[in-house]
C-alpha positions in Angstrom: 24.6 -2.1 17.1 21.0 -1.8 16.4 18.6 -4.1 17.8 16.3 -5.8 15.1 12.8 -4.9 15.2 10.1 -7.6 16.5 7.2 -8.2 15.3 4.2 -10.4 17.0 1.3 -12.4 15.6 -1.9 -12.8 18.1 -3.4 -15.4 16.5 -6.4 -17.8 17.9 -5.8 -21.6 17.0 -6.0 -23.1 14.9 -4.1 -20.0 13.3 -1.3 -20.2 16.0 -0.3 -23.4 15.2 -0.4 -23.1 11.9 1.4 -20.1 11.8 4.1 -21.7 13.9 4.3 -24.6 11.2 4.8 -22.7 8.7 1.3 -24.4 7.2 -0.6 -21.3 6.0 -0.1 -19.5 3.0 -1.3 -16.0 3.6 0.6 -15.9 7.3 3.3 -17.3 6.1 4.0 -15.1 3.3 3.7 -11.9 5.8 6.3 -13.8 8.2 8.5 -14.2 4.8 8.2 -10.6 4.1 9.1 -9.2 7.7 11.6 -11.5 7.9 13.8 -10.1 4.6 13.1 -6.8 6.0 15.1 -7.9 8.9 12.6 -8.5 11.9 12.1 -11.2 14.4 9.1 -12.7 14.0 6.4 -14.1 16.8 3.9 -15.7 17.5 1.1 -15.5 20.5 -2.3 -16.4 21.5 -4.3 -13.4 21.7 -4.1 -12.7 25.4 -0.5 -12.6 25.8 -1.3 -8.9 24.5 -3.0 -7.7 27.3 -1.5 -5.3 29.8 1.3 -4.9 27.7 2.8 -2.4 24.9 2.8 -5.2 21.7 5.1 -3.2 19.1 4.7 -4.0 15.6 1.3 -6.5 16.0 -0.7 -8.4 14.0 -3.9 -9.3 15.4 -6.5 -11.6 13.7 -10.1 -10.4 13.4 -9.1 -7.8 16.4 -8.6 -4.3 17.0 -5.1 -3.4 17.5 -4.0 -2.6 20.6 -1.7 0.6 19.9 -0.6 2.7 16.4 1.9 -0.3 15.4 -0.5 -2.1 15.6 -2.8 -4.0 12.5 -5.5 -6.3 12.0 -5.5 -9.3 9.4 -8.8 -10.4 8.4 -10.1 -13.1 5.1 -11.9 -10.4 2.7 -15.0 -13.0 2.9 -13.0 -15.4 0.6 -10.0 -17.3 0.8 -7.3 -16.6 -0.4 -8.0 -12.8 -0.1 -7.5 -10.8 3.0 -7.7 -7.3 4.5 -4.3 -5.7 6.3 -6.4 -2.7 8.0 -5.8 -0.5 11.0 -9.3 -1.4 12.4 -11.5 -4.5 12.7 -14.3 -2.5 12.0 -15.2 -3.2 8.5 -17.0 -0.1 7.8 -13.7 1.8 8.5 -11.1 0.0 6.3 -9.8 2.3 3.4 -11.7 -0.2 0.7 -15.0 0.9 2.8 -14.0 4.2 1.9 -12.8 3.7 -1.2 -15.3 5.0 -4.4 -16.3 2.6 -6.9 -18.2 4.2 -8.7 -15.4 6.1 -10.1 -13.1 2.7 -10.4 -11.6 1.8 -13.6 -13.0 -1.6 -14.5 -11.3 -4.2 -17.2 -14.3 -5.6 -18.2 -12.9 -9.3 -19.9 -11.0 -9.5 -16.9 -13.9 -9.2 -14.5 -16.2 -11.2 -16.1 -13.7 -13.8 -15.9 -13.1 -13.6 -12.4 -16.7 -13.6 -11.7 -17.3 -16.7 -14.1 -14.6 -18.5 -12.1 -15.7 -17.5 -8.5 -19.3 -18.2 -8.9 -18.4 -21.8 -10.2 -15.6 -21.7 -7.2 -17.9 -21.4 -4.8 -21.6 -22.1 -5.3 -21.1 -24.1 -8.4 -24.0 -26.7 -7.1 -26.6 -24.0 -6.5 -26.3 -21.9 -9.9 -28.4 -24.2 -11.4 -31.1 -23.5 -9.3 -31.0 -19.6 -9.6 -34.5 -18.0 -9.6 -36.3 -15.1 -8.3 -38.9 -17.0 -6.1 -40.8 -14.1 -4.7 -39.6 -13.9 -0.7 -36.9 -12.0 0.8 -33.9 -13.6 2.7 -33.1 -12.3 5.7 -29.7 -13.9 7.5 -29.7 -13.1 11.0 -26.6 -12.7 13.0 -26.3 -12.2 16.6 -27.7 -10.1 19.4 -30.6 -9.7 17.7 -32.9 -7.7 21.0 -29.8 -5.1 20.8 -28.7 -2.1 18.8 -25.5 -1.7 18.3 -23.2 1.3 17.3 -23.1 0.4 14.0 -26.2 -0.5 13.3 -29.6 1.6 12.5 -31.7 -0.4 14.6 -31.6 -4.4 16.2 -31.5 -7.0 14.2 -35.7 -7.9 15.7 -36.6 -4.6 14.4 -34.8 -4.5 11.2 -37.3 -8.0 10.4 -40.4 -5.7 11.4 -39.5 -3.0 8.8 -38.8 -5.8 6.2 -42.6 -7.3 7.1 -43.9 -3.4 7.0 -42.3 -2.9 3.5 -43.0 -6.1 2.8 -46.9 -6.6 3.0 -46.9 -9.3 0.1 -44.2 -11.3 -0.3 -43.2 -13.7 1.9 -40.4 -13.6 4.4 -37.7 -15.9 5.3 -35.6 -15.2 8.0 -32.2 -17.8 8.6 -30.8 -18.0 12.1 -26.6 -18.2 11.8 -25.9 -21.8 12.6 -22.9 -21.1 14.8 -24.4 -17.8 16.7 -25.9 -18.8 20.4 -29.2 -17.6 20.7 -30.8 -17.3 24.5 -34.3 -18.1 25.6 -35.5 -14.4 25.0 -34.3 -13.9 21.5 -35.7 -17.4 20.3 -39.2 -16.1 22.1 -39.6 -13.0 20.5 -38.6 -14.9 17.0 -41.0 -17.4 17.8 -43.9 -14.7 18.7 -43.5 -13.0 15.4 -43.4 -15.9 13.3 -46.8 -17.1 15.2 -48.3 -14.4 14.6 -47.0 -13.2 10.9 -48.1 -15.8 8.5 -45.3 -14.4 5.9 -42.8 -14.7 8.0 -40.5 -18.2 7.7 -37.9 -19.2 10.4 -35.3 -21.3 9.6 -31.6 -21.9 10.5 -28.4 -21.7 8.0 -29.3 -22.4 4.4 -28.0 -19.8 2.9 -26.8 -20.7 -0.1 -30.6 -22.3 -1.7 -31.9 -19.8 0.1 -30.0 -16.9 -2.1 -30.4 -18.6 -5.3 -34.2 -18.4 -4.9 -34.8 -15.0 -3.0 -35.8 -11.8 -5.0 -33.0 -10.0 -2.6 -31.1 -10.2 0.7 -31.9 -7.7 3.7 -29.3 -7.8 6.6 -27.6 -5.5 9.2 -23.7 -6.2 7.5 -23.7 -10.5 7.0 -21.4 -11.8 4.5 -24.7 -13.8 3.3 -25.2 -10.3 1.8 -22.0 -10.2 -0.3 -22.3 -13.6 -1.1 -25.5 -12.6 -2.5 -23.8 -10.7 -5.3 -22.4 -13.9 -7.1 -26.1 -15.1 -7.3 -26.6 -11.4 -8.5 -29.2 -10.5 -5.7 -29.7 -6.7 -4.7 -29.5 -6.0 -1.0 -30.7 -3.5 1.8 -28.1 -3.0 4.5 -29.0 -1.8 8.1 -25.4 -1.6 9.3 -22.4 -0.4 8.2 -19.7 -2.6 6.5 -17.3 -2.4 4.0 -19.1 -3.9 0.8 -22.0 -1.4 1.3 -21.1 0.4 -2.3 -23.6 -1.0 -4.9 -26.2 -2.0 -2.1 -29.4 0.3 -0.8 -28.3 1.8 2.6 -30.5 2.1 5.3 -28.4 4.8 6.8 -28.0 6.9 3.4 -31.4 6.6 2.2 -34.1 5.7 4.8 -35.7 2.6 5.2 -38.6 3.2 3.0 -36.4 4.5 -0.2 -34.0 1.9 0.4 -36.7 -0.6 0.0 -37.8 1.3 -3.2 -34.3 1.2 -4.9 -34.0 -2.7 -3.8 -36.4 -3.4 -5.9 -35.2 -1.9 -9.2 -31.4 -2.2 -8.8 -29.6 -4.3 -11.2 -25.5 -3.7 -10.3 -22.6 -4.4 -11.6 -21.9 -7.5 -9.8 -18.9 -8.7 -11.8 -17.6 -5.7 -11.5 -18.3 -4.9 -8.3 -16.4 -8.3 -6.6 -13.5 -7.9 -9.1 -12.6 -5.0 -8.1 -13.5 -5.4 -4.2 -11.7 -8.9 -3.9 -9.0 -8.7 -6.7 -8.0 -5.0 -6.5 -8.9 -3.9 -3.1 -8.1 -7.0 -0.8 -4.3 -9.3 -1.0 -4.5 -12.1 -2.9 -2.7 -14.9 -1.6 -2.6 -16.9 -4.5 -1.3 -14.6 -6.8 2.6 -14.3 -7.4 2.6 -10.6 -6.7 1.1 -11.4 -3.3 4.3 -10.8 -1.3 5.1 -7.3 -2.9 1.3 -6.2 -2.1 1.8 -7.2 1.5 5.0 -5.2 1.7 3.7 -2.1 -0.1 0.3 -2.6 2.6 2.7 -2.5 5.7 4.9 0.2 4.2 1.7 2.6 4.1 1.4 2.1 7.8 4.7 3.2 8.9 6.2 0.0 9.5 10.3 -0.5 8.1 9.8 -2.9 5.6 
């Protein structure tokens, strides 16, 4: 007789207990799926992984910890999410993925982005306006360069006040990042002695409705931008880099240049990025996406 296959989730709570409940959607569905395929199903906090080979895993917002192994991750929005082999953004297949060549049902994506804009910043569209200052959402680590990144997030706000010798600046701390004494120094240094530059904490959605465009390393601030239809300079990599002005492809100076005189095609754009590129979990077809998505990783559903 052969013995069923298991699979695991590795969830953090409040995931785990909801997932155990049976009380979210998008989990719960995957269980559903797995289940009529004929495995066991799991579920574990994170660190019952280690030391250990996990089989067939799913892992929220972490990299997998050997080939069977996937990570889940909300595509920015609920109800859509990622199934990818990485939790590196910049390496999902979507990342990869061309868009300029995409096929795009134009009724239908204005629709969607009509409905989404109203979904989620329905009390700030009314206050759209190019303002005349940049918005520049900080994340964290911000004295550090990392991999992914073309410089730190400190230096990243210099070249925005080089570029930048007019218009005025306002950088947002992220409300639920810990800064340490040094980072909130330097910050506070440059902000003396730039009288442009603006530091504030969180704000994010007034403060895209009224900026001229978003400059960040990869924040979702950035792709949240796009329903307020406001250009944006990347300094990292992600995966919703495709109608923005890349640092890394460009050069910061030319990046700067195009930033200014790009106009995308925003509806577009997030249709086919949310809609056709992530899982839906509202959508009735939801369950046969999530199958077909594990089936092109190897796994016997």
């Amino acid at each position: 007789m052969t013995a069923k296959p298991h699979a695991t989730f590795f969830l953090p709570e409040p995931l785990l207990g909801a997932a155990r409940a049976g009380d979210h959607n998008f989990l719960g569905q995957i269980e559903t799926v797995l289940r009529e395929a004929g495995f066991e199903v799991g579920f574990q906090p994170p660190e019952a992984a280690r030391g250990s080979d996990p089989g067939y895993s799913l892992f929220h917002m972490r990299e997998p910890l050997n080939p069977r192994g996937l990570t889940l991750r909300r595509a920015y929005y609920y109800p859509f999410w990622q199934i990818q082999r990485s939790n590196e953004r910049w390496q999902w297949d979507v990342a990869q993925a061309d868009f300029a060549g995409a096929e795009i049902d134009r009724a239908e994506s204005a629709r969607f982005y009509g409905f989404w804009q109203k979904r989620l910043f329905a009390e700030h569209l009314g206050a759209l306006s190019r303002d005349g200052y940049v918005y520049v959402p900080l994340q964290g680590r911000l004295l550090e360069r990392r991999s992914f990144q073309h410089c730190s997030p400190i230096a990243m706000l210099h070249h925005v006040l080089q570029q930048e010798p007019r218009r005025p600046v306002i950088a947002a701390l992220h409300p639920k990042e810990q800064y340490d004494a040094e980072e909130i120094a330097t910050l506070e240094a440059l902000e003396a002695g730039t009288e442009r530059l603006e530091i504030r904490i969180g704000e994010m959605a007034p403060l895209l409705a009224g900026c001229d465009y978003v400059v960040s390393q990869n924040s979702g601030a950035a792709f949240a931008g796009f329903f307020f239809g406001k250009p944006c300079v990347l300094f990292g990599r992600v995966d919703f880099h495709h109608i923005a002005a890349n640092v890394a492809d460009l050069g910061v100076a030319a990046a700067f240049e195009r930033v200014r005189e790009m106009r995308p095609d925003y509806a577009g754009y997030l249709w086919w990025f949310l809609q056709c590129r992530a899982i839906n979990a509202g959508r009735p077809e939801a369950p046969e996406r999530i199958r077909a998505r594990l089936a092109s990783f190897g796994w016997p559903v």
